[in-house]
C-alpha positions in Angstrom: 70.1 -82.8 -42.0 71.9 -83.2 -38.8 68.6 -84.0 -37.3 67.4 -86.1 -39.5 70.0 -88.6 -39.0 70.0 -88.7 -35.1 66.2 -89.1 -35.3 67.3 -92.3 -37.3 70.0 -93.4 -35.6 68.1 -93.4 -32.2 65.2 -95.3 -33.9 67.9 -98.5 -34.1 70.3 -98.4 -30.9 73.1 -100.6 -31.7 73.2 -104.3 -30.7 73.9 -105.1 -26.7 77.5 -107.0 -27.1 77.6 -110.7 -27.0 78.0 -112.2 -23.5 80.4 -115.0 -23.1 77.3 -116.2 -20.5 75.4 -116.4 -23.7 77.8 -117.9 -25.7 78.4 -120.9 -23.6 74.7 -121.4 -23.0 74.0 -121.3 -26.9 76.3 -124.3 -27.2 76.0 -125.9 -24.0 71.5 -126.7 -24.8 72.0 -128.4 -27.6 75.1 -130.1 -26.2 73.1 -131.7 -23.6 70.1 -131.7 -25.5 72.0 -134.2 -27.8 72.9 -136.7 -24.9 69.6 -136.7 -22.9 68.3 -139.8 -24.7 71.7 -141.7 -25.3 71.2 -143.5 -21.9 68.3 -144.9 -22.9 69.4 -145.9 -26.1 71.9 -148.1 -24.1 69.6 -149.6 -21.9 67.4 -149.9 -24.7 70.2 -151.4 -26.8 71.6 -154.1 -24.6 68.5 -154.9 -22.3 66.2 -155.5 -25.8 63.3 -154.1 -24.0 61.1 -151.7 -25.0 57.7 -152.7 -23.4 58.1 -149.7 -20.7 58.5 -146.9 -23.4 55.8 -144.8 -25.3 56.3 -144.7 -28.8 53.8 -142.1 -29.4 56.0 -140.0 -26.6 59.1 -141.1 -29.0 57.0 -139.9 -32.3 56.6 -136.7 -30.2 60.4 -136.1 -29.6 61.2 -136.9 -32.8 58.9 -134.5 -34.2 60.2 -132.1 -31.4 63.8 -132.5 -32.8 62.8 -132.2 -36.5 61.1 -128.6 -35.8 63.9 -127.5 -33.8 66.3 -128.7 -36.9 63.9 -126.8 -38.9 64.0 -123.7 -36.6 68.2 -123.9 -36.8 68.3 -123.9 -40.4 65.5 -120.7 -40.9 67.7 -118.8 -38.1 70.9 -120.1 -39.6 72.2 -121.1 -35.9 74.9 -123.6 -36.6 74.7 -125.0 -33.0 71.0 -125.4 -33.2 71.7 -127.1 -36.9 74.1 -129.5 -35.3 72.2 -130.3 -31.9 69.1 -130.8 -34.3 70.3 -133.9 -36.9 72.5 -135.4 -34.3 69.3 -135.1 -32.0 66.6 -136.3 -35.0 69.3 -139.4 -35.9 69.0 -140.2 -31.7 65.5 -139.9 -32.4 64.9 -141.9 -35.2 67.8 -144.9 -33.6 65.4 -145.2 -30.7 62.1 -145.3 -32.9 63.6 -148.3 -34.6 65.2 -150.1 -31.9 61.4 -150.1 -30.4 59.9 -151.4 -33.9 62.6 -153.7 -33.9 62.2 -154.7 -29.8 58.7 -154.8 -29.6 
């Protein structure tokens, strides 16, 4: 029986231990993922100009952001989660300042 069980037990080593490296990273991405399109809301914002952006390249983040959302939730990773709707609501501010700018 003895044998049986080491067999098993080698089949599924334990898990490697969590890094603090990786723990930092997991919440600094989405952290700065989050930001990377608040300076052009801004600009966007107080310049009411939109005639230099691409609204199919804002469709395209905004679907970006819904599937990582999406991804979050199926993996239940809290920091993707939050990263993800504070990242879609970005999204979906910028799509409508541009329908509303353009």
């Amino acid at each position: 029986m003895r044998f049986l069980y080491t067999e098993y037990s080698s089949m599924f080593p334990p898990p490697p231990p969590t890094l603090p490296f990786a723990v930092i990273v997991a919440w600094l991405a989405p952290v700065v993922n989050c930001i990377q399109l608040l300076p052009q809301v801004y600009k966007t914002w107080t310049t009411r100009r939109v005639h230099d952006l691409s609204l199919h390249s804002l469709l395209l983040l905004l679907l970006t952001s819904i599937l990582w959302l999406l991804h979050g939730y199926c993996i239940a990773d809290v920091p993707l989660m939050a990263a993800g709707l504070f990242t879609v609501t970005v999204n979906i501010v910028m799509v409508t300042l541009y329908g509303m700018y353009s």
